[in-house]
RODO-2510 file (C-alpha; in nm, 4 decimals, decimal comma):
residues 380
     n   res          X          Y          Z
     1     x    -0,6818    -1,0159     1,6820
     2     x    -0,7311    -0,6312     1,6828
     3     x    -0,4526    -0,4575     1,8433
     4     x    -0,5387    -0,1931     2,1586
     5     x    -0,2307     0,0094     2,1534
     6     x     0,0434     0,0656     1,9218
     7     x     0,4096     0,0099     2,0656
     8     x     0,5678     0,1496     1,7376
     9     x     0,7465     0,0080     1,4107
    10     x     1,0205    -0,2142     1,3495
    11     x     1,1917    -0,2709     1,0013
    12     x     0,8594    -0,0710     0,8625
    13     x     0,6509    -0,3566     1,0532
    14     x     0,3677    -0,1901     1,3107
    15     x     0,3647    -0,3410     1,6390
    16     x     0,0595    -0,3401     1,8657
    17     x    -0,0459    -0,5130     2,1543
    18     x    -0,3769    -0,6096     2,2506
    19     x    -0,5311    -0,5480     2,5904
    20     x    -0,5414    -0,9732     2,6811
    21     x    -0,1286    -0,9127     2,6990
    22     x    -0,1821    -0,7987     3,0724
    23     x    -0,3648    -1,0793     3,1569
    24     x    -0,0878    -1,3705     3,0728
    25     x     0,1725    -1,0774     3,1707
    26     x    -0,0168    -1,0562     3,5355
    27     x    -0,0083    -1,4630     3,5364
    28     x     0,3086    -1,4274     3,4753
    29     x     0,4759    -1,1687     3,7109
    30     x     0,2772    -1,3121     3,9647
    31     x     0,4207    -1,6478     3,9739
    32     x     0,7710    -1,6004     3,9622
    33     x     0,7175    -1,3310     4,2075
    34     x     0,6083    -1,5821     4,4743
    35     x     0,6698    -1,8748     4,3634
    36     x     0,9556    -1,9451     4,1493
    37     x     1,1717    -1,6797     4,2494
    38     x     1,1598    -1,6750     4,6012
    39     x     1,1543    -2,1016     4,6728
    40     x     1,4875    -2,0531     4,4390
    41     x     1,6721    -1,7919     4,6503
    42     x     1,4503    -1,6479     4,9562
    43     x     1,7349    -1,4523     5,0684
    44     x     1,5951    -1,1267     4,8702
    45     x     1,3070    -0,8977     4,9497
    46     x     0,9468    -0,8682     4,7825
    47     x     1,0065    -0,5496     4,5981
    48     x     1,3512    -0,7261     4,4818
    49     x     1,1227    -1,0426     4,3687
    50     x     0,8332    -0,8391     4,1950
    51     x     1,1230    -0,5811     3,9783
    52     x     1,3153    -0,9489     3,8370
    53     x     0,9681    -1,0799     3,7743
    54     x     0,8377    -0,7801     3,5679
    55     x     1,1950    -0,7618     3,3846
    56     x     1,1416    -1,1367     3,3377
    57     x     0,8277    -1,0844     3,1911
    58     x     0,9353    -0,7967     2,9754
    59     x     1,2051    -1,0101     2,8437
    60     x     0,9482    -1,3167     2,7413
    61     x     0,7292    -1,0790     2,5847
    62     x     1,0188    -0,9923     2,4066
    63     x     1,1602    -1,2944     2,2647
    64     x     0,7588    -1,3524     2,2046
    65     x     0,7898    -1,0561     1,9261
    66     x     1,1452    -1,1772     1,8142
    67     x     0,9403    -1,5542     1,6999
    68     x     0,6549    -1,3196     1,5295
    69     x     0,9064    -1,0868     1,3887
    70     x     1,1295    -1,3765     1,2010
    71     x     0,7612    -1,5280     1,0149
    72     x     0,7494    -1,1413     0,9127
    73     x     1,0378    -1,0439     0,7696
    74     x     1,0651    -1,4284     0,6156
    75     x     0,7469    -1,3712     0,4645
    76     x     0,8261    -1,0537     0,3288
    77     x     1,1395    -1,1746     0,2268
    78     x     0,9112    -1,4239    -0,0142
    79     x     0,6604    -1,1590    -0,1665
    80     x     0,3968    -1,1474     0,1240
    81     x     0,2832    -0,8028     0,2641
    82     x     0,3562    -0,7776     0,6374
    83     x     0,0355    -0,5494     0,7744
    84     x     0,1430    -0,5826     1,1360
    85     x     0,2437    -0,8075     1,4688
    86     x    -0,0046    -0,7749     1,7317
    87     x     0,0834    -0,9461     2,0912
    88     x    -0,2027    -1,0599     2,2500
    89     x    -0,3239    -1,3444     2,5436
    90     x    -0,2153    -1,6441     2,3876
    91     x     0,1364    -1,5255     2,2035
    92     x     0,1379    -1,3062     1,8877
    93     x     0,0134    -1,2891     1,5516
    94     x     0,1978    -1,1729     1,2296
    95     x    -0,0620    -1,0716     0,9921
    96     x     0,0224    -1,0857     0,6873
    97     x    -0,1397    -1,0262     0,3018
    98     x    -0,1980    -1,3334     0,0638
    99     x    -0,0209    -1,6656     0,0940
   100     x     0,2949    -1,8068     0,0240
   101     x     0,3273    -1,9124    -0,3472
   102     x     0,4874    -2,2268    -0,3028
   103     x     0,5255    -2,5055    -0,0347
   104     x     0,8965    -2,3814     0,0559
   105     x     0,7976    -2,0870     0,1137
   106     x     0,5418    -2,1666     0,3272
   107     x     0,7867    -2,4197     0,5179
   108     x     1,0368    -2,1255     0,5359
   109     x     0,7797    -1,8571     0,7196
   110     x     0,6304    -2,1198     0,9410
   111     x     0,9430    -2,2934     1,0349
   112     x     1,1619    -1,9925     1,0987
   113     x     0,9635    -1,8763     1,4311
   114     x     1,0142    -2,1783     1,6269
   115     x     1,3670    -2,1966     1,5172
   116     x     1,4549    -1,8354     1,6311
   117     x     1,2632    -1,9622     2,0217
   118     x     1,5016    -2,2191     2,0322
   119     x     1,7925    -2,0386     1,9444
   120     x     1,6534    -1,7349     2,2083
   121     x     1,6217    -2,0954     2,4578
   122     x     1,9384    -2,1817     2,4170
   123     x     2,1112    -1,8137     2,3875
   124     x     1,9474    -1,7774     2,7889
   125     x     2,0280    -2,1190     2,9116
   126     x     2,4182    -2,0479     2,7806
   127     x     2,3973    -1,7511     2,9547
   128     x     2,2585    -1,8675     3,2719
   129     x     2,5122    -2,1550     3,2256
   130     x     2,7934    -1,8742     3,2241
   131     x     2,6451    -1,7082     3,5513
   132     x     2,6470    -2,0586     3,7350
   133     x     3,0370    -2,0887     3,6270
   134     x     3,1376    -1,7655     3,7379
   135     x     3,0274    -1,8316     4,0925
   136     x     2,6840    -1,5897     4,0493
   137     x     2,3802    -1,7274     4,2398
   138     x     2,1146    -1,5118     4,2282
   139     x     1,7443    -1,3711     4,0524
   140     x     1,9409    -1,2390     3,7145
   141     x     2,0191    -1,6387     3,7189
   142     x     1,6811    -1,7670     3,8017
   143     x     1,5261    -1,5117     3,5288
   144     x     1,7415    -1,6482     3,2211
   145     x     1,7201    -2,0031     3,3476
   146     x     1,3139    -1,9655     3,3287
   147     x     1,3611    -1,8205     3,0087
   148     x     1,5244    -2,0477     2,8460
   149     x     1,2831    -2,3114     2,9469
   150     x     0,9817    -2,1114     2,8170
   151     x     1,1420    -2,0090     2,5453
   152     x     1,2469    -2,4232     2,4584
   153     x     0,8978    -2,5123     2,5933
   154     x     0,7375    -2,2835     2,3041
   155     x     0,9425    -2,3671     2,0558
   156     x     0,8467    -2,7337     2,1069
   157     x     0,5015    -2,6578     2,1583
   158     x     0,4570    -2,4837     1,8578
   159     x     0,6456    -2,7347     1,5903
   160     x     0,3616    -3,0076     1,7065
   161     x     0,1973    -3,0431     1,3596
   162     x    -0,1554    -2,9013     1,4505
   163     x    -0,3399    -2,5813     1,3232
   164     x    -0,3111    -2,2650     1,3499
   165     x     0,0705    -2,3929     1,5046
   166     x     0,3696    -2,3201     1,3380
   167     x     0,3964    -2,6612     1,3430
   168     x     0,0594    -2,6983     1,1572
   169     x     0,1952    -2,4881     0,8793
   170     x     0,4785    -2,7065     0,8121
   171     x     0,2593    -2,9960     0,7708
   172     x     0,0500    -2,8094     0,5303
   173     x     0,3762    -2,7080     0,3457
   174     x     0,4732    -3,0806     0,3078
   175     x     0,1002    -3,1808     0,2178
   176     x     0,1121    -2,9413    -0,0283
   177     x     0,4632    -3,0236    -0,1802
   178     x     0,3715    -3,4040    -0,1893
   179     x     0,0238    -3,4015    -0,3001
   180     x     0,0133    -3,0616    -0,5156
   181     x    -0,2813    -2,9512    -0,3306
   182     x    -0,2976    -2,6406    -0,0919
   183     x    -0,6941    -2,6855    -0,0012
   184     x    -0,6417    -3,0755     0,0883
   185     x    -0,3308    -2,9663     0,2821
   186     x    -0,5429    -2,6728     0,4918
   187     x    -0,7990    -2,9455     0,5421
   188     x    -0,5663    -3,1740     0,6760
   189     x    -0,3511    -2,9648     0,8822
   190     x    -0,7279    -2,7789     1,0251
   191     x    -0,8221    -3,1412     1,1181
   192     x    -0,5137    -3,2271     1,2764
   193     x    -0,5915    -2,8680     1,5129
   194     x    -0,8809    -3,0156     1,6300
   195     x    -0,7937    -3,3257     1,6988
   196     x    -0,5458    -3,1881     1,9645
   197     x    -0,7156    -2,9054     2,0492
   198     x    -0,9849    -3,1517     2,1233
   199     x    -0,7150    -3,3716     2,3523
   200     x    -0,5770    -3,0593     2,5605
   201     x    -0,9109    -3,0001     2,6358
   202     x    -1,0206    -3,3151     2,8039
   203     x    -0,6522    -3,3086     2,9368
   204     x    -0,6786    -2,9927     3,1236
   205     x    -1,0531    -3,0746     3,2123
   206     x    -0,9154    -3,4372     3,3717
   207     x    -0,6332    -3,2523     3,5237
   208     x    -0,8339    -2,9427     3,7198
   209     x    -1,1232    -3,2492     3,8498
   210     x    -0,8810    -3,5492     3,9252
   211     x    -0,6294    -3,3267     4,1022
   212     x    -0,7900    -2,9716     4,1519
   213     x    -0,5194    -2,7894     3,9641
   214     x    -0,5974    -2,4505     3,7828
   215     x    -0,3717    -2,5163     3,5136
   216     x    -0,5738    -2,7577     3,3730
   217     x    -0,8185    -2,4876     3,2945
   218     x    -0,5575    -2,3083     3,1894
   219     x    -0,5037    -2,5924     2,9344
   220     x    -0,8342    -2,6687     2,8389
   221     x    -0,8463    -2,2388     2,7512
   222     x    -0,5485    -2,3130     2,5700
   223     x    -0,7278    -2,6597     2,3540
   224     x    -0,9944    -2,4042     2,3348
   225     x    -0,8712    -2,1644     2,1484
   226     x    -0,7212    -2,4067     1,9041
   227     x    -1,0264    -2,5793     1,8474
   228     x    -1,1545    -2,2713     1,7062
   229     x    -0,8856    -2,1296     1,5117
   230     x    -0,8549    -2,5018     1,3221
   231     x    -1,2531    -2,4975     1,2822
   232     x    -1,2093    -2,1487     1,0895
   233     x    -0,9124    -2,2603     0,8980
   234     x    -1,1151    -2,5559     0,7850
   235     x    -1,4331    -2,3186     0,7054
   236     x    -1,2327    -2,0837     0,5105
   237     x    -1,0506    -2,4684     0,2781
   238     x    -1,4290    -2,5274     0,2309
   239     x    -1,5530    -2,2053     0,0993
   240     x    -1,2097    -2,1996    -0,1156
   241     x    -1,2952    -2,5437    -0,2798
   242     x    -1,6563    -2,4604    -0,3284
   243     x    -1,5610    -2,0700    -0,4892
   244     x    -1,3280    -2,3549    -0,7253
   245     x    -1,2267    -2,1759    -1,0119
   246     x    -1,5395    -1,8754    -1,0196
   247     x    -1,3799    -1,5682    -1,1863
   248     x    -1,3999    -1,2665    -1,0134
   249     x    -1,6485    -1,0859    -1,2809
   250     x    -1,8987    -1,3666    -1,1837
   251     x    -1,8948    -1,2473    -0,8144
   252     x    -1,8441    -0,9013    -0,8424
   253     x    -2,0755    -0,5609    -0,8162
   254     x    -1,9764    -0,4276    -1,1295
   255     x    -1,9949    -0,0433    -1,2142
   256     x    -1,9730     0,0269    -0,8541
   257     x    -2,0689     0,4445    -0,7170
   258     x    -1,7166     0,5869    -0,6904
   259     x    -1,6789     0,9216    -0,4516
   260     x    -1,4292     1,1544    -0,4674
   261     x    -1,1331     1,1535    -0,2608
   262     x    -1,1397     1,5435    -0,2226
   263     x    -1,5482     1,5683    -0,0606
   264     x    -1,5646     1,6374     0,2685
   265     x    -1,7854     1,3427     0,4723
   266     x    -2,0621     1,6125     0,4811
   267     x    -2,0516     1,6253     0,1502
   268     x    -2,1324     1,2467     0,1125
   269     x    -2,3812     1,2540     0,4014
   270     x    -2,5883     1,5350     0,1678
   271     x    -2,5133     1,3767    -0,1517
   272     x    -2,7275     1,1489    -0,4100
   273     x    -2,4475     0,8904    -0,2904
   274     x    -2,6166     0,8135     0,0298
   275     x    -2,9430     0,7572    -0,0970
   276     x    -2,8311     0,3987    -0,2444
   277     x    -2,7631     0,2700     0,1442
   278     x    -2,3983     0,1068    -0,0046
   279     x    -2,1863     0,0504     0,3088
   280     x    -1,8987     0,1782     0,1241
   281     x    -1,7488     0,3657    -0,1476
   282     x    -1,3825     0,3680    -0,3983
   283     x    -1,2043     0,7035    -0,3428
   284     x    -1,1160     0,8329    -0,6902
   285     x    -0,8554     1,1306    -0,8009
   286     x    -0,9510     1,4432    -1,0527
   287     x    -0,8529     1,1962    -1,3550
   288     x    -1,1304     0,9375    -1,1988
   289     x    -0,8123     0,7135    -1,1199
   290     x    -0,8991     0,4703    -0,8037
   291     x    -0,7257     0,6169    -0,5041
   292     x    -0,8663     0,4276    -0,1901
   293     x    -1,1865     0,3039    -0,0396
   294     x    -1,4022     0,4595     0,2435
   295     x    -1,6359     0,2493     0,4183
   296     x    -1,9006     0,3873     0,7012
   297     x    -1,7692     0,2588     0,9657
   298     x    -1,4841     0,4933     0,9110
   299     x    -1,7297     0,7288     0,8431
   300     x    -1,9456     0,6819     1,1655
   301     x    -1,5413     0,7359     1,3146
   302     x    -1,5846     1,1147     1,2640
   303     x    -1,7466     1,3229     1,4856
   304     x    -2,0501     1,5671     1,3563
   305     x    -1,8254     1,8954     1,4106
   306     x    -1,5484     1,7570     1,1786
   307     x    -1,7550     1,6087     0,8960
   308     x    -1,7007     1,9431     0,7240
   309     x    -1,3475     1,9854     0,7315
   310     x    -1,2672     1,5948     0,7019
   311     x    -1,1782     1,5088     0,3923
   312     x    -1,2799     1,1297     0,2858
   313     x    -0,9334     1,0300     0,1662
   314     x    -0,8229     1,1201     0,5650
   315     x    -0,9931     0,8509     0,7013
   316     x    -1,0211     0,6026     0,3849
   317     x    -0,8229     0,2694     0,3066
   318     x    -0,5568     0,3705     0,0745
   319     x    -0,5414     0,1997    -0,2447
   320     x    -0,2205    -0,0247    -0,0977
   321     x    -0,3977    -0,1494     0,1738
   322     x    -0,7249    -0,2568    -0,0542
   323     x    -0,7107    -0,5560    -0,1745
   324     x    -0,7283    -0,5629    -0,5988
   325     x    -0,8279    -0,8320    -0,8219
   326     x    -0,8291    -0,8667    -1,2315
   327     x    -1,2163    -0,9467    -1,3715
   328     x    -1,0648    -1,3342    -1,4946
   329     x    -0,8564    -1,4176    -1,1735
   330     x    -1,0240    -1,6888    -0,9719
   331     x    -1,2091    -1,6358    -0,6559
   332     x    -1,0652    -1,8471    -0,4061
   333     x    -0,7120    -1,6481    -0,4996
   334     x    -0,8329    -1,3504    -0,3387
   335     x    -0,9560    -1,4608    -0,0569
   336     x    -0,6407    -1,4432     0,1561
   337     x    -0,5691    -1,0891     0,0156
   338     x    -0,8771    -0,9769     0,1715
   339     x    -0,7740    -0,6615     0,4433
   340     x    -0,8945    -0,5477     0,7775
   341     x    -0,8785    -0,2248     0,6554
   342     x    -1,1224    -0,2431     0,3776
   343     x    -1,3485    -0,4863     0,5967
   344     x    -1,3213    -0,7547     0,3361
   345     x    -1,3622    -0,5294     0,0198
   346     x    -1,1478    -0,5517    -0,3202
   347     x    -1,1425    -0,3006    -0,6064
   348     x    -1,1387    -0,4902    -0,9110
   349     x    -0,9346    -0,3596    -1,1785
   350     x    -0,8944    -0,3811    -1,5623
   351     x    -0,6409    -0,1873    -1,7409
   352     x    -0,6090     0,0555    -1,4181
   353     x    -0,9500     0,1318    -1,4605
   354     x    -1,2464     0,0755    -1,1852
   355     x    -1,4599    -0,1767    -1,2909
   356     x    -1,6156    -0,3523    -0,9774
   357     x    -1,5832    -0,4102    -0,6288
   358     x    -1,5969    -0,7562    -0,4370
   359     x    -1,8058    -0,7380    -0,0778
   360     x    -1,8400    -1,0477     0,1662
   361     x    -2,1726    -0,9695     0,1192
   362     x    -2,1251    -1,0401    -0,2220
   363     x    -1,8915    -1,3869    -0,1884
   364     x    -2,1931    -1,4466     0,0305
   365     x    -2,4554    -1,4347    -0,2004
   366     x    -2,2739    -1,6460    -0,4217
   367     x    -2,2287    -1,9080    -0,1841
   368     x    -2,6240    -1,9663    -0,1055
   369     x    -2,6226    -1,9671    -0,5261
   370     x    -2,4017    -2,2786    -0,5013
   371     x    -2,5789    -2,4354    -0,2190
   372     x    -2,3221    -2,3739     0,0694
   373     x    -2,5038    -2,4403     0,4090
   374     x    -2,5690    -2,0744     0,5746
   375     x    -2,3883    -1,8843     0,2362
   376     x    -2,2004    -1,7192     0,5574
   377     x    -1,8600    -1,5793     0,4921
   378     x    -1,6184    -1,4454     0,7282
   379     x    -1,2259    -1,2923     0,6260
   380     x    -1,0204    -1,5565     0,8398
***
């Protein structure tokens, strides 16, 4: 989920938000606006009803960051690189580089979000609680009370044992622990996605014809979206298992064109470099030392008056944010490294020194070697 605009950082963690927010934001404000809020207390005016529905919303969103912010900082706490939290239409999504190492820590990152929405549940409903006892009656009550509900609801929602859910996660954890085997326990858990997507999908679609209500559609978007995300979890188990244990040196471009990090992107555009059409190129310092990658879609980024004066280790990946493999490391261990930044690319390293690069283009190839229907792959 690419992220529109950034909010900030918090605890070193980037925080974005993609454009869909406004959508469920707008669903949002809207129905506690005139709905919830005034069939609770319609003693107040609209502009009172619309400011505690926005502040509402602001709050959800919120607690929303709070549940992706715990599976960060949890996962960072346990090795894994935290690239960012982006909010988007359907909740938020911590992404984050690699996989846990073990089953408890994957239980420990997937189970801490829904914990931290039920404690947030609780913390409003205490406080609403508190409001009631003092004699308050009013929208500051009505907008904890709601979320605490929502905050409950999610927590619930997201522990049912179906991925991509939290809950999904934990079930792969305990697959894993019991059985030894992470792939089986992706497929399993991706299976178990579908299967409910699948149900919230013919639930919502029986709910919006039987009784004409629009939150079945809402539903059957929801069983949607699920659907899909298990399907690609289950893609990316079966390209795993069929990569087995292929060393890196048996997928990689060895030898790869290097640039250096000091040219200018004119300089590359007039160079010998370009005439080999590779869609991207390892940054490397005066001692030849690997410093980053630059790919052309960064380069395409730059407009024609600053290609002289831009520098390609501006604009490139730096080397912390590429993905790096050893020559005799398996495969289907690096998949999950795999960045956004580097669109899929890993330097592969022996010693410190350069001596290949990985491409989906190249995992690809390799997969219509081994016979894998369409050889397609795709970075989860």
């Amino acid at each position: 989920m690419r992220t529109s605009f950034r909010l900030g950082q918090i605890a070193g963690i980037r925080i974005g938000v993609n454009w869909s927010v406004l959508v469920i934001f707008a669903i949002i404000t809207w129905g506690l606006a005139t709905s919830r809020f005034p069939v609770a207390y319609p003693q107040y005016g609209t502009g009172a009803y619309i400011a505690a529905a926005v502040l509402t919303a602001v709050a959800f969103f919120a607690s929303l960051l709070a549940h992706e912010l715990s599976h960060a900082l949890v996962a960072r706490r346990n090795g894994l690189q935290v690239a960012d939290i982006t909010l988007w239409l359907f909740g938020g999504v911590a992404r984050l580089s690699g996989e846990a190492g073990n089953p408890g820590a994957e239980l420990r990152i997937a189970g801490v979000g829904p914990l931290v929405s039920l404690l947030l549940g609780v913390v409003f409903f205490v406080v609403a609680e508190l409001l009631q006892v003092s004699g308050y009656h009013g929208l500051v009550l009505a907008g904890f009370a709601w979320l605490g509900g929502i905050n409950i609801a999610l927590a619930v929602f997201n522990v049912i044992p179906a991925a991509p859910l939290d809950g999904g996660r934990v079930l792969r954890s305990i697959i894993w622990w019991r059985t030894g085997d992470r792939l089986k326990a992706m497929r399993w858990s991706s299976r178990a996605g579908q299967v409910f997507g699948w149900v919230l999908i013919a639930l919502g679609l029986m709910t919006f014809f039987t009784r004409g209500d629009l939150g079945g559609l809402w539903l059957t978007l929801i069983g949607w979206f699920l659907v899909g995300a298990a399907t690609a979890e289950s893609q990316q188990a079966s390209v795993r298992s069929q990569l087995g244990q292929l060393a890196i040196r048996d997928v990689m471009t060895p030898a790869p064109m290097t640039a250096a990090a000091s040219m200018t992107v004119e300089d590359l555009l007039t160079s010998d470099l370009i005439r080999h059409r590779h869609s991207s190129f390892p940054l490397t310092d005066d001692s030849g030392g690997p410093i980053g990658l630059v790919t052309f879609t960064q380069i395409r980024r730059v407009p024609p008056q600053a290609r002289s004066t831009t520098r390609l280790r501006d604009i490139a990946c730096p080397l912390e944010q590429v993905a790096q493999a050893r020559p005799d490391e398996p495969t289907a261990d690096l998949l999950p490294r795999l960045s956004e930044c580097a669109e899929g690319r890993a330097l592969v390293l022996s010693d410190g020194v350069l001596v290949g690069i990985v491409s989906p283009s190249d995992i690809s190839r390799v997969l219509r070697q081994m016979g894998v229907p369409g050889g397609a792959f795709q970075r989860g």
